[in-house]
N, C-alpha and C positions, 0 to 999 in steps of 0.2 A: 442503409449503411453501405451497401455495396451493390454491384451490378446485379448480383444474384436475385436480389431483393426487387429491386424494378423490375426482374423477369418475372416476377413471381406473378400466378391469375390476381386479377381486379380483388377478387373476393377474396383472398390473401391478406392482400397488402391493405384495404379498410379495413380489417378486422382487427387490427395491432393497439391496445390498450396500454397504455403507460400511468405508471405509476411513480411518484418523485416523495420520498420520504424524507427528503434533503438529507441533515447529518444528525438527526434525533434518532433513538431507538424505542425513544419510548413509543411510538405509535406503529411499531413494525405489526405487531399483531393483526391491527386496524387494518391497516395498506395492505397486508398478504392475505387475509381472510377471504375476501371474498372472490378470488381467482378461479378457484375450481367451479366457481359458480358459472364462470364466463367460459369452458371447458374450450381451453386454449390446446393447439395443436401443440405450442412448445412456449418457456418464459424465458428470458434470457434476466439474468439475478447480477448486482452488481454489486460486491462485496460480503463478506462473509456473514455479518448478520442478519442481510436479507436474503442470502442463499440460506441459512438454518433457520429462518421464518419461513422459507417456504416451503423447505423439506418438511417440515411440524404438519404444514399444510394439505399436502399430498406427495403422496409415496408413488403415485403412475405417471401424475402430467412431465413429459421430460422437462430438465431443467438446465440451461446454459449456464452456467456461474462465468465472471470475469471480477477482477481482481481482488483472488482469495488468496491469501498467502496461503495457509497451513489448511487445506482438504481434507487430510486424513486424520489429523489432529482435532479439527474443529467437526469429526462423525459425517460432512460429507457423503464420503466416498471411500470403498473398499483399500484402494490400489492406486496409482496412477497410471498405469498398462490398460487394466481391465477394471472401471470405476465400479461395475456392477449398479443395480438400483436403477434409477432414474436420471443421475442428475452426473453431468461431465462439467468442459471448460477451459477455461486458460488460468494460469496461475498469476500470482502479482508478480509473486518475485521466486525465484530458485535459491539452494540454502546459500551458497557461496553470495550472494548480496551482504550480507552484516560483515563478511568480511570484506567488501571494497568500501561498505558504510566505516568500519575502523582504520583502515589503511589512507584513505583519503583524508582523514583526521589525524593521523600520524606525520601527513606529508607535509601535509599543510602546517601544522603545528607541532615540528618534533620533538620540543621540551613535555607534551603531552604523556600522561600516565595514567590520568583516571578519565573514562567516561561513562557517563548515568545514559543506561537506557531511558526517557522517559513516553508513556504512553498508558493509554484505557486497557486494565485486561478484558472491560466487557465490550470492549468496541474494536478491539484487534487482535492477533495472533499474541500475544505478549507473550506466553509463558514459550512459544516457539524462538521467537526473537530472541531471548534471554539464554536459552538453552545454547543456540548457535552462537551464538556472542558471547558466554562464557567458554567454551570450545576453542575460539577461535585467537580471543583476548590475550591470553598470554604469549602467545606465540609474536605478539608486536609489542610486551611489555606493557602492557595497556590492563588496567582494574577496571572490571568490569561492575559497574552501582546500579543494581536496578531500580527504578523510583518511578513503582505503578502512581498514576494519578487517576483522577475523576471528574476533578472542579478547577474552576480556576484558583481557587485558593489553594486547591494541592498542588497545583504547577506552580506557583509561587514562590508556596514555602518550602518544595522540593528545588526549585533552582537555587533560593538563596541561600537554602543550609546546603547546598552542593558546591558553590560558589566561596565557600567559605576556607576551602582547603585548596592550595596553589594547582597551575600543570593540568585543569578537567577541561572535560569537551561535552559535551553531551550529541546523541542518535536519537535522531524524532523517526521510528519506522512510521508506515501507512496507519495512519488511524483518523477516527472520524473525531475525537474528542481534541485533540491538537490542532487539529486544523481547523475547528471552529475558534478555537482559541490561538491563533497564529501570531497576530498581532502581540498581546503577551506574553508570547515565547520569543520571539525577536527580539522585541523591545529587553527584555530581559536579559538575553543571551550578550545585548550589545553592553548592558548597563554594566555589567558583571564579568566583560571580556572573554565570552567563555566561546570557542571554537565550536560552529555546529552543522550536523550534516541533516538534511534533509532527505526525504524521499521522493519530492517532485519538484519541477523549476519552478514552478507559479511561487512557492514560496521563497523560490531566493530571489525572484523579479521583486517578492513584498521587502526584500529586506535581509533577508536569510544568506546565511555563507556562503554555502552551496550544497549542490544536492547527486543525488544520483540514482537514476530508477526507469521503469523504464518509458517508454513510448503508450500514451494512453491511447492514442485515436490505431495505433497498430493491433493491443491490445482486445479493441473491438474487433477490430478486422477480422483478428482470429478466430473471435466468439459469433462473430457472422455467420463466418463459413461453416460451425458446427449447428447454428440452426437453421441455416441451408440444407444440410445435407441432415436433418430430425424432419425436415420438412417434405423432404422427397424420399424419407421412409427408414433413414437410420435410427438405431437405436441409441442411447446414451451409454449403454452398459457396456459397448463395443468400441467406445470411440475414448481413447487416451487422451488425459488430460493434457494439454498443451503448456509448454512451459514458453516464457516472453520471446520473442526474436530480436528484440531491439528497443536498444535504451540507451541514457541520454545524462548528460554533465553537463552543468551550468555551476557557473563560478559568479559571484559578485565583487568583483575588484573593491569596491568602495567600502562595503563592508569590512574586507579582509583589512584597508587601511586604517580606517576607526578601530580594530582590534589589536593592531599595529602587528599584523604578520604581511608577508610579503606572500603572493602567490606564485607555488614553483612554476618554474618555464615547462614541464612536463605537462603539468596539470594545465595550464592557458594551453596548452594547443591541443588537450584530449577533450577540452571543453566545448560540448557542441553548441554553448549560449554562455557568452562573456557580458555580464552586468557592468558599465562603466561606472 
């Protein structure tokens, strides 16, 4: 990932095992199981339900976590100062993100009033999401709908009876169940004209309105340099949680005109990726 890492001794750098669970959960146990067997120096964990499959797993091997939203919600970690235990990291996002997720949806569509949270509560932070976005909702005039899903048939029949009352938007945060399911939340969003924001640009390059979140390939970076430095003898329990340094707006024009809004001149030039 970084310089650090080609410095590292020969015997280092072969030893590095990876493991790809893609977007299922059901086989987390399977994939995290047999780790401690391999008695790694450090694991670096990539999202929240394979950082809490691997914390179940061992409580000594340190563990890098990169993009968890809710740490201290989802039993992590103590603190984000002082994580204690084993296991530090980078965050996905800081709580002020739901609120640029509803503001961007305000901007963009200001006849806008209701928007449905939708997302997995067993595959993402949801009840965090929900909390900060009721918080925040009013304050833009904005009803806040939460509409946990699971299946594709509950994202369905949540878009279309959501769909059914004038003025909605819908917020897709990070989850791993949505985003296997993208295509049908697009395709949806566009049938049903309903304004939506994303959490990463790949899906408004598929289609998607637009998004806003942060930088993933920076995000490693960060989570490099924390087992870089577990590597040459820190501890996890000393090392603060890291919040994002840098994130990123992508609009899809084409989109916006099939929904027939126009994209402010504000928003086109904070956009770091404009979709024609």
């Amino acid at each position: 990932m970084t310089s650090r890492f080609r410095d590292q001794p020969a015997h280092r750098r072969s030893g590095a095992k990876y493991y790809n669970h893609g977007f299922a959960i059901t086989g987390l146990h399977q994939c995290c199981s047999p780790v401690d067997r391999f008695f790694p120096d450090v694991i670096l964990a990539h999202s929240t339900p394979v950082a809490t499959a691997l914390q179940r797993e061992s409580h000594e091997i340190p563990i890098v976590f990169v993009n968890v939203s809710d740490p201290i919600g989802s039993g992590l970690i103590a603190n984000l100062a002082r994580p204690g235990g084993n296991i530090t990291g980078v965050l996905f996002y800081e709580e002020s993100i739901i609120g640029k997720w509803l503001a961007m949806l305000k901007e963009i569509a200001p006849q806008l009033t209701r928007a449905a949270l939708v997302a997995n509560p067993k595959t993402t932070a949801y009840d965090y999401f929900v909390r900060l976005a009721k918080a925040i909702a009013p304050s833009l005039a904005i009803e806040l709908v939460p509409n946990p899903v699971e299946t594709a048939a509950d994202i369905e029949r949540t878009i279309v009876d959501f769909a059914r009352v004038p003025n909605g938007g819908l917020v897709l945060p990070p989850d791993n169940t949505t985003i296997v399911h993208r295509e049908l939340i697009i395709a949806l969003a566009a049938r049903h004209r309903l304004p939506t924001i994303y959490s990463g640009s790949f899906l408004v390059e598929a289609g998607g309105l637009m998004s806003y979140g942060v930088d993933p390939v920076e995000n490693f970076r960060l989570a490099a340099s924390y087992v870089d430095r577990i590597l040459r003898g820190d501890k996890p329990a000393d090392l603060p949680v890291q919040a994002p340094t840098k994130y990123e707006t992508a609009v899809n024009v084409k989109t916006a005109k099939g929904l027939g809004l126009t994209v402010p001149p504000g928003l086109l030039v904070a956009a770091d990726r404009v979709i024609e």
